[in-house]
Each structure stands twice: as C-alpha cells, then as structure tokens.
N, C-alpha and C positions, 0 to 999 in steps of 0.2 A: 435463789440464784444457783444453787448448785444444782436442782433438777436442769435449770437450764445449760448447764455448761455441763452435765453430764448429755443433755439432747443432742448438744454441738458433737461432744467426742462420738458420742454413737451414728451421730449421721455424718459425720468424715468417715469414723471407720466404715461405716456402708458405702459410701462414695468409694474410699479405697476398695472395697473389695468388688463392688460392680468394676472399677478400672481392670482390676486382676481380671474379673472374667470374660468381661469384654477384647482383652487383650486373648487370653486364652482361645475365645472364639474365634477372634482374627488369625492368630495362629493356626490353630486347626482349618482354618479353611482357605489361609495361604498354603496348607499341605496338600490339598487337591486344586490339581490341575485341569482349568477349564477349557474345553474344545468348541466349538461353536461352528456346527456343519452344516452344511445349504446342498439338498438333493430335489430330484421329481420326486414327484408324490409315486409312494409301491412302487419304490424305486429299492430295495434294500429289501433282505429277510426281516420278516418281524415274529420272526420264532412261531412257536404252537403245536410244531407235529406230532403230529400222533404216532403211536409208534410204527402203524400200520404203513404210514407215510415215508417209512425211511429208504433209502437207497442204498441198496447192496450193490456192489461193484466185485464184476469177476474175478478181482485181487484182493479181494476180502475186505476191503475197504467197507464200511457201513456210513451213508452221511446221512443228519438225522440233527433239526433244527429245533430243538427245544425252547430256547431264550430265545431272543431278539437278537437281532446281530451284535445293535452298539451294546447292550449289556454282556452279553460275550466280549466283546473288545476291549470295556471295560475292564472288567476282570482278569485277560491275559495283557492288560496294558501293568497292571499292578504288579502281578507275578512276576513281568517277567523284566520291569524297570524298577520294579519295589516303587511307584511310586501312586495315591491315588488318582484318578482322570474322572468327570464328570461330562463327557457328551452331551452338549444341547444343541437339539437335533429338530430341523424348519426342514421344512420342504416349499418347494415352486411347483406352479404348474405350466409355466410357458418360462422358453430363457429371457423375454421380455420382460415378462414379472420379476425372475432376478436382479437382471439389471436396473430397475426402477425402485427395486430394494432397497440397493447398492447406493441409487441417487440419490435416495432421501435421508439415504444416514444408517440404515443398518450395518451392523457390522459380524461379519462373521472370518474365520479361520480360513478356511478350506470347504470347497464349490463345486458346484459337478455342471458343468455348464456343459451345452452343444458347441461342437467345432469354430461355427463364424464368432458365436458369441464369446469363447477362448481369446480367439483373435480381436476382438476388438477391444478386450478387455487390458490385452498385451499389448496392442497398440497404443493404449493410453495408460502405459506403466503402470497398471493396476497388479499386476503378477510379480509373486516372488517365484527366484528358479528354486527349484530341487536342487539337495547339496552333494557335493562330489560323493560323501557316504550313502546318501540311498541308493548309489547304482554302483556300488560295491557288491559285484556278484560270489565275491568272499562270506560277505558276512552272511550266514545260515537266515537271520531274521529280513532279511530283505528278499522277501516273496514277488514283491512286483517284478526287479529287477532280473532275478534268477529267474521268474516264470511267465514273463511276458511274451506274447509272438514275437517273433521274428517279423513275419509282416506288418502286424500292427507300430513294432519299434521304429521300422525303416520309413512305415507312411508319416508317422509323427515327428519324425528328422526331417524330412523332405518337405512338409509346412513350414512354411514361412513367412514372416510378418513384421516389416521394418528389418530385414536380415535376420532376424533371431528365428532359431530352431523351436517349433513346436514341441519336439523332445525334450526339452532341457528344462518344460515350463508346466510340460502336462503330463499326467500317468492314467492311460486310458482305460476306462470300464468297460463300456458295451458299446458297440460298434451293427454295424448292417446295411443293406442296403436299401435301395427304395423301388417298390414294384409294387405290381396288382394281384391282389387274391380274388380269385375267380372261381364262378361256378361252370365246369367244364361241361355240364351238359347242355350249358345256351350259349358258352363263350369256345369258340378255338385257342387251341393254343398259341396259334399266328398271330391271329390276334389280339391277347394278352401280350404279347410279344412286340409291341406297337403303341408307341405316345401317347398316338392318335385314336386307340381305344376310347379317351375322351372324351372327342368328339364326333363319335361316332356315328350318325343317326340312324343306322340301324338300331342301336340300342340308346335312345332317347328318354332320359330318365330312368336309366339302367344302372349306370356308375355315380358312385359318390367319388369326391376327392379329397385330398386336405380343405380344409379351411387355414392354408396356412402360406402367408406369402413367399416364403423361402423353398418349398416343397413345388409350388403351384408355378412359380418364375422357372423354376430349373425344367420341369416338365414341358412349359410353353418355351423355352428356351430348344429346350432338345425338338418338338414338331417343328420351329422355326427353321434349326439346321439342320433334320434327318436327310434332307438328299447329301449333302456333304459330307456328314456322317456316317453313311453308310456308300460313299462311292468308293472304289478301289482305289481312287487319287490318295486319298485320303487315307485310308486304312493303310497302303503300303510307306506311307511317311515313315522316314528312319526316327523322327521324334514324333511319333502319333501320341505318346501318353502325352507330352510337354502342350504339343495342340488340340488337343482334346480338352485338357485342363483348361485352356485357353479361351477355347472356342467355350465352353459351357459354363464359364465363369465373365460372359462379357457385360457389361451394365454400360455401354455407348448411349445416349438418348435414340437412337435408330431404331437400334436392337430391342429397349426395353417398348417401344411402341408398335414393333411388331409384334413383341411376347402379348403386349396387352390388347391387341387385334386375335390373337389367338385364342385369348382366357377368356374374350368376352363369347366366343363359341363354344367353350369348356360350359361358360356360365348356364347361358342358353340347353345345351345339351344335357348337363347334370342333375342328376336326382339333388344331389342336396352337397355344399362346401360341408364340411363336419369334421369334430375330432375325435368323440371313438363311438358315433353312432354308427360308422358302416360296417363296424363286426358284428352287431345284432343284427342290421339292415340283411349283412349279407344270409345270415343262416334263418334268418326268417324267408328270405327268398322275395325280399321287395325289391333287392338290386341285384345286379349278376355280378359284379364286379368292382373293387373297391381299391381306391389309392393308398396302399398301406406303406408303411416302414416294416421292414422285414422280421422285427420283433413280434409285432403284434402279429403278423402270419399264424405261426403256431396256434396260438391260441386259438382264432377266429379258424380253423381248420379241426383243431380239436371238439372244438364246442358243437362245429356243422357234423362232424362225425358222431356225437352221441343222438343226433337229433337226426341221424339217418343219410345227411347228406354231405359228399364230396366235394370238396373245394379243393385248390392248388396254388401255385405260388409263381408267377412269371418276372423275369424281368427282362426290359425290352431290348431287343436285339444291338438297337443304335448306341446306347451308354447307360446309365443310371450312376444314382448318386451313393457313392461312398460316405457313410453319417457317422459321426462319434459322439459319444459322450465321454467327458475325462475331468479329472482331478486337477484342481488348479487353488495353491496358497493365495491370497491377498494379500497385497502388501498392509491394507488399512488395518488388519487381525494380526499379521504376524509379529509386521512394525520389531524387525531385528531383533525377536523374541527368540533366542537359537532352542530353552526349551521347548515351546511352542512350538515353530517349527519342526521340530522330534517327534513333537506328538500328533501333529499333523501327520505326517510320513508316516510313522510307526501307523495308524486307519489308514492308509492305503495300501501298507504290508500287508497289513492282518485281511485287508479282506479279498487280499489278491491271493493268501494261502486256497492253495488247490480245492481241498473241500471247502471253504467257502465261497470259493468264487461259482460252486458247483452248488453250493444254498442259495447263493443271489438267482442264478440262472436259473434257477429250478422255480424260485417264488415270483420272479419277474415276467420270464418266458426270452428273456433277449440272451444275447450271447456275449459272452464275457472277453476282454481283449486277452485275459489269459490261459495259456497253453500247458503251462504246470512245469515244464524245465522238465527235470528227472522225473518227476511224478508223473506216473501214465492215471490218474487218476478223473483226467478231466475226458482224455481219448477214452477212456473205457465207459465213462459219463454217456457221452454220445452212441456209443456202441449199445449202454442199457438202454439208452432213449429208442434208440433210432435202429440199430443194427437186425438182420433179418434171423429169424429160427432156421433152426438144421434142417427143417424139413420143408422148409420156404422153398419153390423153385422160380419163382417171375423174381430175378434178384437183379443188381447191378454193381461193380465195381464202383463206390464212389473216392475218390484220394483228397487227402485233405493236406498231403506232407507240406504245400505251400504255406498253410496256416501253424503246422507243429511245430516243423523243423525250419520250416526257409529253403523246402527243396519240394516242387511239386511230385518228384518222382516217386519220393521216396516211398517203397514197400511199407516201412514197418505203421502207416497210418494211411492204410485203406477201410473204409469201412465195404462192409457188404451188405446193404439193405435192400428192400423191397422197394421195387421199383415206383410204386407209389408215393416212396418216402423222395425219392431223387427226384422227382417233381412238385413235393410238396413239404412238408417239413422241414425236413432236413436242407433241404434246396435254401429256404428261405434262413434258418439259424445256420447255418454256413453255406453259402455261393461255393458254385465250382469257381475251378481259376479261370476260366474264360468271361467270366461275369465282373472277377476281381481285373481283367485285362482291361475294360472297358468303362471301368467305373473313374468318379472321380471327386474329391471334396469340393463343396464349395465355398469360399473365401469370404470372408466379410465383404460387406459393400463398402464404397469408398461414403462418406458425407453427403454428396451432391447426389451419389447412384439411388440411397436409399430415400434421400424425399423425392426424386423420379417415381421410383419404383413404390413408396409409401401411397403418393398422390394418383399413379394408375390403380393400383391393388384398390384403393378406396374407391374409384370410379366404378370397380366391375364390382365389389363386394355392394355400394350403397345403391348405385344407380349407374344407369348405362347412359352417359353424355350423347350418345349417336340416335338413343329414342328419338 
C-alpha cells in the first residue's frame, strides 16, 4: 500500500511539474510575437551576397544583403521594440491565388496585393486602415511615411473605392508601368510605340503578350479607343487625366465585346499568351517583341545584353497602365490586435528604410514606391545603376524631380545617362513625366463587368465561338 501511494504522490508531483512547464512554454511563446505575411513569389531580398556583390554609393554609402530581409527585420524589430517577432512568411503567384486563399480560410496579417485586387478587397471591408502614428513624419522610425514619393502618395489618395482613400489603406512597394520590350533591330520604335504592335501582321507570331486578363483588356481597350486617344479633341480636355481614367476603365457590355473582337486578333496574331516565357522567348530571338510590365524590362534587357543582343523598352504613345503593388492589413489577422497592427506597420517601415528598399530593388529588378526623404541614397542608387561615365559622350539629360521631390523641374535630381539607358533601362524602372501624363490605374471590375469580361477572356483563351 504504501509503494502505491508513494506512485500516486510521485506521479501528481510529475503532473505538477509538467503543468509548470507547460505553462513556462506558453509563456515563453506568448513573448514572441507572430506576424503572418502574404507576398509574390522573389518578391523581397532573401539575403546571400557576396561581398563582391555589394553597392557602394557616391556618398559612401555601402549596401550589402547578407541575411534575408525578414530575419534582418526580425532582429531590428527586437532591438529596437525590445520585443521578440517570428515572420511567417507565404508567398502567391497570381492576386487570384491570393484571394482564393483568403476564401478558404487562410489567414494572414498583412498582403502585398495589385492595385484592383486592394480595391476589391476594400470594397468588401476586408482592410484595416493604417493609424494616425505611421504617417507621423516626426517619428525618426516611420520610413515609409518620411520616404515615400510624393507622386506615389498623391496617386494613392486620389484612388478611390466606395469613397475611401486608397491612401489611408495602402503603403505602396513597387509600382511601373505596362509597355513592350523589343528587339530594335526588326521592330521601330513607332512601332513599339503602338497597341496595335499586337496585331500586327507584319510580325505574325512575333509578339507574345500577357496571358493575363486584366493586362490583355486594358491593351484591347486602349486599340479600341486610340483614335480618340490620341485626337487633339481629346488631348486638349481641361480634365483629360479624369477622361482618360474614364475612358480606359470602361467595362459597358458594348465596350467589353468590342475589346473581345480585338483580342480574338491579338489571339490569332501572337506567338504565344505567357507569363514569364517572353523574357527568354525574347533574347533567344524567337519573338521580337514582348508585353511586359516595366519591371521585368531590366532584366529581360540585361540578360539580351550579356548574350550580345539589344533590346529596349517603349510605351505606347496613346496611354498605358499605371500598376502597383502595396501593403494592405486584413481585418481577419489584425482583428483590433493594436499590438499586431504595430508590427504589421513597424515590416513596412523597415523595409521602406532607404537601403533596404534599395536591397528589394536590387534583388527584384522593380522599382520601389520609395524616394528616401532626406536620404539621397536611393537617387544616387540610380545614378550607380544607370548614370553615364565622365568620358561618356552620346549622353542625355534624364529628370526624375517629379518622382523625388513632387516638382518635375527640379535640378538637384537629374540624372545623366547614356543615351541608350533613356530608351531602355532606365526608361523602363522610371518613366519620364510624359508617360506618367498619360498613364493610368486600373479599378477593379464591378460584379456583373467581371463575369462579362471572365466569360469573353475564356472564349478567346479556350476556343474561338466565331470558328
């Protein structure tokens, strides 16, 4: 009897002491705080360089990506809040897949969605806003706010979605626009310069395009209305940005069946719908000409250049599309979490500080929404990328003051590059301002627009109803 009632006391006390530890355990791991972020796939630095690899900037700056972003972020989230953060870190490949995420039940913090997809996410009170503190251009740690463009701020205030400001909802990463990288020695620049490069039969199975319905509508949108587009009626309109927006945002049943009269010629004409085969397509030299996003330019120019050959970057004369990507809380993650929220915002600071935003750009190839504030370190980024040598002479004035400061004129952000760069590169990771004149977002679809516009895109992608 007493072995056994010694068993009893010894296996309570181990019951007590597993509770202790168990309890210990919960403790220690209610002290880190968990973040839970939804990005595109090599979409963010993932560290590794080599030292070879670093960036020296004219102002002694050295940038130089050893870690990974989020474990960098992690570590200054600790420092500098004294408290631990654990990043778990999903990526998408389409904002479709996000949002079908979102449907099933996943749950995450904070999203890096495309523009319509923001909006539509906000039109179904899915968004928590940013708090009156992160756009406190006081506080030293709020990088976004202190070093965001000027242009980028003013376009994402002037979105709008049920009345609410796109500003107030979103803090934007990388932005561009949408044009053709081309091989100059089979394509004009005129026309590269032109929608209807497309469908061109001169070059039949020459151009790829998106495979992608939101890219492929706005393009057959724009060959629908270029004569309007480019008439002087039109252009001299005291509100031409408001109708422009207008005009290149219509989803009528008329409109979307002449866009889908257009695509089915796109169809016929194209080498192939794709999403990142025409950067190889093009520098193999199977296509001349490819419907890219202004990001991926760079690259697909770089890559034809070690392999001997010249490509460039147009966008067409009549409009193009102004694209973002940006930062946007969920309600379902934050759910009136105010720490949460903090830490959400606090990964949007950290990775909008100048050198980092100048690691993302670097590993990505796209262009970052921020400008640096006081920090010339993003301007002088561009200037190591892109800017010409002293003894350069085929050069060109390019200004970028519209993007730094909020003032096109301004002197002190000119760069000087070779003139091969003002049509290619550089062109493509920042537009002059005449391409920003002309450009413009496009809005989510309303309900009724997008099974229009679903049920044509499926007609020309599956099969052509007019066989």
């Amino acid at each position: 009897m007493k072995r056994k009632t010694d068993f009893i006391i010894l296996g309570a006390a181990f019951i007590a002491a597993i509770a202790v530890s168990l309890t210990g355990c919960q403790k220690a791991k209610s002290d880190t705080l968990v973040l839970r972020v939804a990005n595109w796939e090599e979409y963010i630095d993932e560290g590794g360089w080599d030292s070879s690899e670093a960036i020296d900037l004219e102002n002694g700056t050295t940038i130089l990506g050893r870690n990974s972003m989020i474990d960098d972020f992690q570590q200054w989230y600790e420092q500098t809040y004294h408290k631990k953060i654990k990043v778990e870190y999903s990526t998408f490949g389409t904002n479709e897949d996000l949002y079908n995420q979102l449907t099933i039940g996943d749950t995450f913090d904070l999203v890096c969605p495309s523009e319509y997809m923001i909006m539509k996410l906000l039109s179904e009170d899915k968004v928590v806003p940013f708090s009156n503190e992160f756009f406190d251009t006081d506080n030293k740690e709020n990088y976004y706010a202190r070093g965001v463009s000027p242009f980028i701020r003013e376009m994402l205030n002037k979105q709008e979605i049920n009345g609410l400001s796109l500003g107030n909802y979103v803090a934007g990463y990388m932005w561009g626009t949408l044009g053709f990288v081309y091989n100059p020695e089979k394509i004009s620049r005129a026309e590269a310069e032109d929608w209807n490069l497309l469908r061109n039969p001169k070059y039949a199975k020459r151009i790829t395009t998106k495979d992608s319905v939101r890219d492929c509508y706005f393009a057959g949108l724009a060959m629908v209305e270029q004569d309007t587009l480019q008439s002087d009626d039109f252009l001299q309109k005291n509100d031409y940005k408001e109708q422009l927006q207008e005009l290149l945002n219509n989803t009528d049943s008329e409109k979307i069946a002449q866009v889908g009269a257009v695509l089915r010629e796109v169809k016929d004409n194209a080498y192939s719908f794709e999403t990142d085969s025409g950067k190889s397509d093009l520098v193999s030299g199977k296509v001349y000409a490819n419907l890219q996003w202004s990001g991926d330019g760079p690259y697909s120019m770089q890559q034809a250049e070690e392999d001997g050959v010249e490509l460039k970057y147009a966008v067409p004369k009549s409009c193009t599309n102004l694209w973002f990507d940006g930062w946007c809380m969920l309600k379902s993650g934050i759910d009136d979490n105010a720490e949460k929220q903090q830490a959400a915002e606090a990964f949007v600071n950290y990775i909008s500080k100048p050198e980092n935003a100048i690691r993302n750009m670097n590993y990505i190839g796209y262009t970052s929404s921020i400008a640096g504030g006081d920090s010339q370190d993003i301007f002088d980024y561009i200037k190591w990328c892109y800017g010409a040598e002293e003894d350069d002479s085929d050069t060109e004035d390019y200004p970028l003051g519209y993007f730094f400061s909020g003032n096109e004129n301004d002197e002190n952000y000119v760069i000087r590059a070779d003139k091969d760069m003002v049509t290619g590169q550089l062109y493509a990771q920042y537009p002059s301002k005449d391409v920003i004149d002309r450009s413009v977002v496009m809005a989510c679809f309303s309900p009724d627009a997008n099974r229009q516009i679903s049920k044509m895109w499926t007609g020309i992608r599956c099969f052509n109803p007019f066989d």
